[in-house]
C-alpha positions in Angstrom: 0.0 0.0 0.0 3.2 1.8 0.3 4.3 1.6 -2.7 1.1 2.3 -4.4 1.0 5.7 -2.6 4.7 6.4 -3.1 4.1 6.0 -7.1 0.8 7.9 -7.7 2.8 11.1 -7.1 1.5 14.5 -5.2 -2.3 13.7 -6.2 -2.8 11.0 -3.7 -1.9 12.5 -0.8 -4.6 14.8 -1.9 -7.3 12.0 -1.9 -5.9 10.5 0.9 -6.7 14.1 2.6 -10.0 13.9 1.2 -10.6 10.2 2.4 -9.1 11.2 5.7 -12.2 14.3 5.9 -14.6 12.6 4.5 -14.7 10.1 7.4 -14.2 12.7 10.2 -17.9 14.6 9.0 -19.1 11.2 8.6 -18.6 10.3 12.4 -19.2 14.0 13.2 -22.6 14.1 11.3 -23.5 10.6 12.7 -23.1 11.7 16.1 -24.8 15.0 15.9 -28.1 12.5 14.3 -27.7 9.8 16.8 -28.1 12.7 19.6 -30.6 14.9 17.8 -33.2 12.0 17.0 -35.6 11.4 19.7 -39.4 9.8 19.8 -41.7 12.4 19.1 -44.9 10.8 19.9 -43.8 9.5 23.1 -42.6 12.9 23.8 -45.4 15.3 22.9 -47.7 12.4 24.8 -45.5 13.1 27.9 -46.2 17.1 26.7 -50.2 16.8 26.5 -51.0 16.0 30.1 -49.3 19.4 31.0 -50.7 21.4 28.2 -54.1 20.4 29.4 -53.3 21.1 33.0 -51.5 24.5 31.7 -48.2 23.6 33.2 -46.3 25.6 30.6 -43.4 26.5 32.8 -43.2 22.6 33.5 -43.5 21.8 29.7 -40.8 24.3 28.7 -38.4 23.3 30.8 -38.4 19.6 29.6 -38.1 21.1 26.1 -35.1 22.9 27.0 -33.9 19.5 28.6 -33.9 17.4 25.8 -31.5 19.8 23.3 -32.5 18.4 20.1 -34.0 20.1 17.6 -37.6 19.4 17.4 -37.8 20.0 21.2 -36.2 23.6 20.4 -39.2 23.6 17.6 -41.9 23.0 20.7 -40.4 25.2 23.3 -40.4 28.2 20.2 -44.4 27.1 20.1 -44.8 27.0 23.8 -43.3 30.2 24.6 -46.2 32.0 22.2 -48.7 30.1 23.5 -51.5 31.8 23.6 -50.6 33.6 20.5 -53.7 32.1 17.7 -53.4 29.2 15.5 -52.2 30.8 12.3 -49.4 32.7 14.0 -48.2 29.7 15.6 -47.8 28.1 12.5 -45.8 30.5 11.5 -44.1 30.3 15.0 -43.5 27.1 14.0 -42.4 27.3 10.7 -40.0 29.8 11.4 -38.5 27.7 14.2 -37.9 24.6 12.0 -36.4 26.6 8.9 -33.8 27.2 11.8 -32.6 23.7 12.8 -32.0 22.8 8.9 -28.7 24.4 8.6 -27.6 22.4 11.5 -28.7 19.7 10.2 -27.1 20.0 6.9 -24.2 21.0 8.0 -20.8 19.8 6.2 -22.8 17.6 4.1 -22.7 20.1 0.9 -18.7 18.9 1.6 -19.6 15.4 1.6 -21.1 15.7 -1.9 -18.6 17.6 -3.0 -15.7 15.1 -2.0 -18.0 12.5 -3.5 -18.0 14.6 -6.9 -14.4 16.0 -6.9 -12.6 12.5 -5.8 -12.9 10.8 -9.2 -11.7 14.2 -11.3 -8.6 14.4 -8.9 -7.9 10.6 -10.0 -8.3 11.1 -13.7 -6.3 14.4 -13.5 -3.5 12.4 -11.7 -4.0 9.8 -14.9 -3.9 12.0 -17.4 -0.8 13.8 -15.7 1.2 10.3 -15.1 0.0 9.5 -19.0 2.1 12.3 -20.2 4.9 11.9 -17.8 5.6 8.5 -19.2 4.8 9.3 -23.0 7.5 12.5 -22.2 10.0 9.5 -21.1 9.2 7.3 -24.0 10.2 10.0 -26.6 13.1 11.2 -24.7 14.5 7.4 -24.6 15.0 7.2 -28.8 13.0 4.6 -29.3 14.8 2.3 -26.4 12.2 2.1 -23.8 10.7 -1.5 -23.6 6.4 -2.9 -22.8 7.6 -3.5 -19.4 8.5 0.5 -19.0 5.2 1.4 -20.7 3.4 -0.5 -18.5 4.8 0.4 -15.6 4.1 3.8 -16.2 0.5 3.7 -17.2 0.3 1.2 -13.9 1.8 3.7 -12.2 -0.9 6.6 -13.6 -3.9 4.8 -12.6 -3.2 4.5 -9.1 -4.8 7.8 -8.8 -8.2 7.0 -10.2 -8.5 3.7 -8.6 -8.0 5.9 -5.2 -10.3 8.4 -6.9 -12.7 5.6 -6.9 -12.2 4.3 -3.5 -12.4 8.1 -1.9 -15.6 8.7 -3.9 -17.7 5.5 -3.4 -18.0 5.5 0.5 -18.4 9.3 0.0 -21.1 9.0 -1.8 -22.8 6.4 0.2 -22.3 7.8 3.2 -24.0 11.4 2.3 -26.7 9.7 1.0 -27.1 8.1 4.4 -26.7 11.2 6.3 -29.3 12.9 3.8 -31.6 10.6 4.5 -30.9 10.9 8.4 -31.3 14.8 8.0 -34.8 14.2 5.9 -36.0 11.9 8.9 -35.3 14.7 11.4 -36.8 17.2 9.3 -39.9 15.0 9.3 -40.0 14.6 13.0 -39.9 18.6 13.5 -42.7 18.8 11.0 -44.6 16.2 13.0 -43.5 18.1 16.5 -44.6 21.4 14.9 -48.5 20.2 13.9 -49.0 18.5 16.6 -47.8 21.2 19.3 -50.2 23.6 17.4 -52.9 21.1 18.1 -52.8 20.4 21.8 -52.1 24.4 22.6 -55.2 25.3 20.2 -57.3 22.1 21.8 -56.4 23.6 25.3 -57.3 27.2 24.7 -60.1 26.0 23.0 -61.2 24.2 26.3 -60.8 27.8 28.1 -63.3 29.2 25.9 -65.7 26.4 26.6 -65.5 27.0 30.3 -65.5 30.5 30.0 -68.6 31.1 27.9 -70.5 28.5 30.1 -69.6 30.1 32.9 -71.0 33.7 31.2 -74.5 31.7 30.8 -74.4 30.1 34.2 -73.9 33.7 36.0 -77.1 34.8 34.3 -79.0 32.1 34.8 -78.7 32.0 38.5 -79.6 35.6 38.9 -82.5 35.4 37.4 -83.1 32.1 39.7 -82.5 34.3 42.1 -84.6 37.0 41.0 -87.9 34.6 41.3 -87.0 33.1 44.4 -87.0 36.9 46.0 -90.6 37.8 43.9 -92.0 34.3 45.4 
């Protein structure tokens, strides 16, 4: 392995930089996904008993104790809640369109590594391609197969590395895409759903409130008959 590296010349250090960062935002971005992901339904179940009891200081703090993103999404909704329905959607909204550069972070990188790998390794090719060819017609017509092969073995180190740097590249930001989409799906759940149980409970305040406006009538007037009787 040695060796190979040694004859590809200056370009495969380059890759093996690029292999080398590649891996360190994979295990950065798979850490930052393994700590932001969390059960949303069990969570906002947890949530509903205290929105209904209007616990909100209660609620926010277990928001602000779980640090992932769609518990920031919830506390943003809790903190206005008793702002209406369409507002916090756009609470919401606004909160969520946050998170996603967090969660997209050094992925754009990723792809780019992915894309760029395989170009560095043709470039190295084409570059070892003309070394040897330069050779060849500098040797008058002495040089032998085995010193044509060797150099065009030597020239395609660099795209086989190309290869090897771009392939898990690929795959892995396609997994971490598809991590980020499954986050962004849980704030979008977290988002609705918060706006649901705050508008159900308010809702339930105006219930009580406007029987209580048709209760305070009605006994007066009870009251009224029982002093004419």
């Amino acid at each position: 392995m040695i060796d190979l590296i040694s004859k590809g010349g200056p370009l495969v250090w380059l890759l093996i930089g690029c292999l080398c960062f590649a891996g360190a935002i994979f295990i950065e971005r798979l850490a930052y996904f393994h700590r932001a992901s969390m059960n949303v339904g069990e969570f906002l179940a947890g949530l509903a008993s205290l929105i209904r009891r209007k616990n909100f200081a209660e609620a926010l703090q277990e928001c602000v104790a779980t640090r992932v993103p769609a518990g920031r999404v919830i506390h943003a909704a809790l903190l206005r809640h008793h702002a209406p329905r369409e507002q916090l959607k756009e609470i919401v909204q606004e909160a969520g369109q946050l998170e996603v550069p967090r969660l997209e972070r050094f992925l754009g990188i990723l792809n780019a590594i992915a894309h760029a790998a395989p170009l560095i390794g043709l470039l190295g090719t084409v570059i070892g391609l003309l070394d040897s060819f330069t050779n060849l017609s500098s040797a008058n017509g002495l040089a032998t197969q085995a010193d044509v092969a060797r150099g065009v073995y030597q020239s395609l180190i660099t795209s086989a590395l190309g290869l090897v740097v771009a392939i898990p590249s690929y795959l892995s930001f396609a997994f971490l895409s598809a991590r980020a989409r499954a986050v962004m799906h849980d704030l979008e759940r977290a988002g609705i759903e918060i706006v649901n149980l705050i508008e159900d409970a308010n809702s339930t305040d105006n219930i009580v409130e406007f029987r209580q406006a048709e209760v305070a009538p009605a006994m007066t007037k009870a009251r009224g008959r029982g002093l004419k009787g």
